[in-house]
C-alpha positions in Angstrom: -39.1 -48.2 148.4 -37.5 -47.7 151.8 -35.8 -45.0 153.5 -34.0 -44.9 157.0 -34.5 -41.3 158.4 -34.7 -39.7 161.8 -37.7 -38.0 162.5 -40.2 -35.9 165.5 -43.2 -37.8 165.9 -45.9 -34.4 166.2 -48.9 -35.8 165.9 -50.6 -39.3 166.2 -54.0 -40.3 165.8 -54.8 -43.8 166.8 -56.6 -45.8 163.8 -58.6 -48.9 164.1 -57.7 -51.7 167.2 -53.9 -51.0 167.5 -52.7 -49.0 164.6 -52.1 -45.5 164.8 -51.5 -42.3 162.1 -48.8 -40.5 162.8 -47.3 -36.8 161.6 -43.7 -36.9 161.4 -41.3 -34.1 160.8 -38.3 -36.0 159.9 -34.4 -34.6 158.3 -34.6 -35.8 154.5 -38.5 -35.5 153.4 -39.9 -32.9 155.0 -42.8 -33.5 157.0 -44.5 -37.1 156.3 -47.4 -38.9 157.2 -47.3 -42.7 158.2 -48.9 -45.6 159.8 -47.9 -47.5 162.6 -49.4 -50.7 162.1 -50.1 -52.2 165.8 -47.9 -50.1 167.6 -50.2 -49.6 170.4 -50.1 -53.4 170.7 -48.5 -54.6 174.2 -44.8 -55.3 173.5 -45.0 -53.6 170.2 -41.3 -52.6 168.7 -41.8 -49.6 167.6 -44.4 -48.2 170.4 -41.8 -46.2 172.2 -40.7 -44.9 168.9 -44.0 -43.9 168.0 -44.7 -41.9 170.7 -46.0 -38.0 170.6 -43.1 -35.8 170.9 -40.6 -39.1 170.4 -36.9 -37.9 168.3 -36.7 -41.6 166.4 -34.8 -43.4 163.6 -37.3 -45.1 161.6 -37.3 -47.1 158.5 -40.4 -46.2 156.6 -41.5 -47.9 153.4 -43.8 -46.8 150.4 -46.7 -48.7 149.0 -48.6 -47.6 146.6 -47.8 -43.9 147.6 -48.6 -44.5 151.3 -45.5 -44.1 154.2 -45.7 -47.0 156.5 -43.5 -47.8 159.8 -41.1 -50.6 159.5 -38.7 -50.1 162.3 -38.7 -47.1 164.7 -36.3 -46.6 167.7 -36.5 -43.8 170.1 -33.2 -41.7 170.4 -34.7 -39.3 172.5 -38.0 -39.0 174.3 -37.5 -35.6 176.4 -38.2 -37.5 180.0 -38.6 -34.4 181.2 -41.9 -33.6 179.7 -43.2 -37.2 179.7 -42.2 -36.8 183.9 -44.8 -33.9 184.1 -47.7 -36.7 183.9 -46.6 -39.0 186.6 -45.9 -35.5 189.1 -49.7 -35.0 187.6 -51.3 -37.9 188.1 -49.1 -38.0 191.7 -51.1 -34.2 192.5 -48.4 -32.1 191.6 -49.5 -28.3 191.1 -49.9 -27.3 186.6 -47.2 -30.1 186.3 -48.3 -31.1 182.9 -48.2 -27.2 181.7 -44.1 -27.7 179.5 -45.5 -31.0 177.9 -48.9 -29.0 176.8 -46.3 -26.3 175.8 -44.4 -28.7 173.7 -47.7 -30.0 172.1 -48.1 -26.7 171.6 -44.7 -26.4 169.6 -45.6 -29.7 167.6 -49.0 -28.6 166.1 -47.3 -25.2 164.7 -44.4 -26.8 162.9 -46.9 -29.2 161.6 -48.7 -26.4 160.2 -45.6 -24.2 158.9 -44.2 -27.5 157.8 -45.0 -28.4 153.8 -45.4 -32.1 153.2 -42.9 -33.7 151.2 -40.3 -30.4 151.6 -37.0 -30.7 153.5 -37.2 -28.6 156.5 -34.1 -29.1 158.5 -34.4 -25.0 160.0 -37.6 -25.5 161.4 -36.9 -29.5 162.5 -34.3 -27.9 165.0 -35.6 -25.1 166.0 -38.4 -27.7 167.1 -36.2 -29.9 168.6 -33.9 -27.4 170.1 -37.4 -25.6 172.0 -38.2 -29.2 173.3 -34.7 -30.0 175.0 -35.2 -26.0 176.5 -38.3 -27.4 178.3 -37.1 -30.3 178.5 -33.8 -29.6 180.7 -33.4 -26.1 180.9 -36.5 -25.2 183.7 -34.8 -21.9 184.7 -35.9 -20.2 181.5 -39.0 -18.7 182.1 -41.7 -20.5 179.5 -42.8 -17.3 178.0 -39.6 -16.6 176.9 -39.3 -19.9 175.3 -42.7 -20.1 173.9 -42.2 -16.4 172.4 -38.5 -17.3 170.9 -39.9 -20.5 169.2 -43.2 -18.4 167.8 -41.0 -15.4 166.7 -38.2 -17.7 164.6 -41.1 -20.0 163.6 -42.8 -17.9 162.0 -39.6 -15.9 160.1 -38.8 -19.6 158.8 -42.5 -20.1 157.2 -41.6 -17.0 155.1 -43.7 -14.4 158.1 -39.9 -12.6 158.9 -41.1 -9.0 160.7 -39.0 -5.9 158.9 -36.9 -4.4 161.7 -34.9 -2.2 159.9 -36.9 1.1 161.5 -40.5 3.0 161.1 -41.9 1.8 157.8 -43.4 5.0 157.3 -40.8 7.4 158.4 -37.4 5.3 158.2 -36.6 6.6 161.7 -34.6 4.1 163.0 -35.7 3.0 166.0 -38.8 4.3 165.5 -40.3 6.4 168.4 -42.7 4.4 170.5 -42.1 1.7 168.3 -45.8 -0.4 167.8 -46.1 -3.4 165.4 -48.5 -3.7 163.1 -49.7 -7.3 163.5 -51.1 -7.4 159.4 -47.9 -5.7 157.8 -45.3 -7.3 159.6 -43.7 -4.3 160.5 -42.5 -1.7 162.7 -43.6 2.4 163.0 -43.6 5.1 165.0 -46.3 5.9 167.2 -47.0 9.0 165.7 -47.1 7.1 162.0 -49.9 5.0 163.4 -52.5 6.3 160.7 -50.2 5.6 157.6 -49.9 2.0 158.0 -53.8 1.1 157.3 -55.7 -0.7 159.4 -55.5 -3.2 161.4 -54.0 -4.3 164.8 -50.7 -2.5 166.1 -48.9 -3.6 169.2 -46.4 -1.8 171.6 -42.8 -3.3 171.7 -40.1 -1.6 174.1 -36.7 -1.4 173.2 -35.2 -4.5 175.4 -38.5 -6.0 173.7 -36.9 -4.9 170.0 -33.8 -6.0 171.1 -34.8 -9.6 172.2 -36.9 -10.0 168.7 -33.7 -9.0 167.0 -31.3 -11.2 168.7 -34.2 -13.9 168.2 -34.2 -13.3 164.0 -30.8 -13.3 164.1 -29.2 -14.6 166.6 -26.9 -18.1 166.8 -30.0 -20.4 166.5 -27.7 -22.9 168.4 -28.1 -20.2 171.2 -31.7 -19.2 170.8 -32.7 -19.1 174.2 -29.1 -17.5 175.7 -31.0 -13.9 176.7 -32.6 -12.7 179.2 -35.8 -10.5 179.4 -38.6 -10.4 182.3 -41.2 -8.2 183.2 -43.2 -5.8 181.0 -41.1 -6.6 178.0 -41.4 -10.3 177.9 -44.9 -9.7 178.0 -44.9 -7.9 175.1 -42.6 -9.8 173.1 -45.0 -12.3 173.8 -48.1 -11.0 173.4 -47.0 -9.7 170.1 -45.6 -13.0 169.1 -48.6 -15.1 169.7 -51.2 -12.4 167.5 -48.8 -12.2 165.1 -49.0 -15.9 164.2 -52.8 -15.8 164.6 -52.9 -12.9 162.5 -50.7 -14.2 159.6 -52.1 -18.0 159.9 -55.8 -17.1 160.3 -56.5 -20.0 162.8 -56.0 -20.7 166.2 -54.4 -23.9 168.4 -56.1 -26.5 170.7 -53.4 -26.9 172.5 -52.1 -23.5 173.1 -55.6 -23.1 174.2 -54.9 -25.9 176.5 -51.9 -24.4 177.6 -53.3 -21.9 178.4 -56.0 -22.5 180.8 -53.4 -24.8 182.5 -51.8 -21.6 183.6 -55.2 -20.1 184.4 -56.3 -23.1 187.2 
């Protein structure tokens, strides 16, 4: 059987002399996996298409319940990220710190991604979080990084309540504070009532961002503004809120990271 699909290359692991495994997230199945036979081979077809990060229409076949690459050519290869490595390898400053970012983006919709199950929500909100990297560099990254996480994690099913204090109902709650385990919002003084676990302060131009975030025009995800204390909190919360819920952590947000440490 074959099927012509376009698909995000997120993860590839090279296999014997020239093959390599890849991840794809692609429009029609869902999340797939696939080999590339030789495509690390010199003049290879489908290299470029084959790429980490690469937006590609492929024809894949199945044999014997295993995806292969047939054809794959790249539509999109966000330059703009792949640029970061020449500027690095040239000296220039944490220049590889928006492609580690959108590694970072790829190994989280692998994991919220189920294999076999049409995702097209999370596919753009992957793709659409690349091209803001990719050629929008006056958005500050933490406010990408924390719009992807926050609408990521509402699309694997992870959706905060916002409608006010889940103890109270006061709506906003005073001194709101998420709790990271419940997924929800309280009051300050309500602390006790939620159980235990983890809760995190959240300002109201913080509240307001995650709202516009949940429900917002996806198309438009990234159209706000927030800096300061705020985005460091709508951050902050973001990221321990998927560690929380997922139980695991990320190489290459680790990566990221201690890019912006150096």
């Amino acid at each position: 059987m074959h099927i012509t699909t376009k698909a995000l290359v997120l993860r590839g692991v090279d296999y014997k002399e020239s093959d390599r495994i890849l991840t794809l997230l692609t429009q029609e199945q869902g999340k797939l996996t696939a080999s590339a036979r030789g495509c690390r081979k010199k003049g290879s077809a489908i290299a470029a298409g084959c790429q980490l990060l690469a937006w590609s229409e492929m024809v894949l076949y199945d044999y014997q319940g295993r995806w292969s690459v047939k054809e794959a050519a790249a539509e999109r290869l966000f330059e703009g990220l792949r640029g970061d490595i020449e500027r690095l390898v040239q000296g220039g400053r944490n220049a590889i710190v928006r492609l580690s970012l959108g590694c970072y983006f790829a190994e989280a919709a692998e994991l919220l991604a189920v294999e076999g199950e049409e995702n097209t929500p999370l596919l753009s909100l992957t793709l659409n979080s690349l091209h803001a990297l990719d050629k929008m560099p006056e958005k500050p990254l933490a406010l990408v990084k924390a719009a992807f996480e926050w609408k990521a994690m509402a699309l694997a099913g992870y959706e905060p309540r916002m409608e006010g204090c889940a103890v109270c109902g006061a709506a906003p709650p005073e001194e709101p504070r998420f709790h990271l385990r419940e997924g929800v919002l309280h009051c300050a003084r309500c602390r006790e009532a939620v159980g235990d676990g983890i809760s995190m302060p959240l300002s109201p131009p913080a509240l307001a961002a995650l709202a516009y975030i949940l429900h917002g025009d996806p198309r438009r995800l990234f159209s706000f503004q927030l800096a300061g204390e705020p985005l460091t909190q709508l951050g902050d919360t973001a990221e321990a809120y998927l560690h929380t819920q997922l139980e695991r952590g990320f190489s290459t947000l680790d990566y990221y990271k201690s890019l912006q440490l150096s």
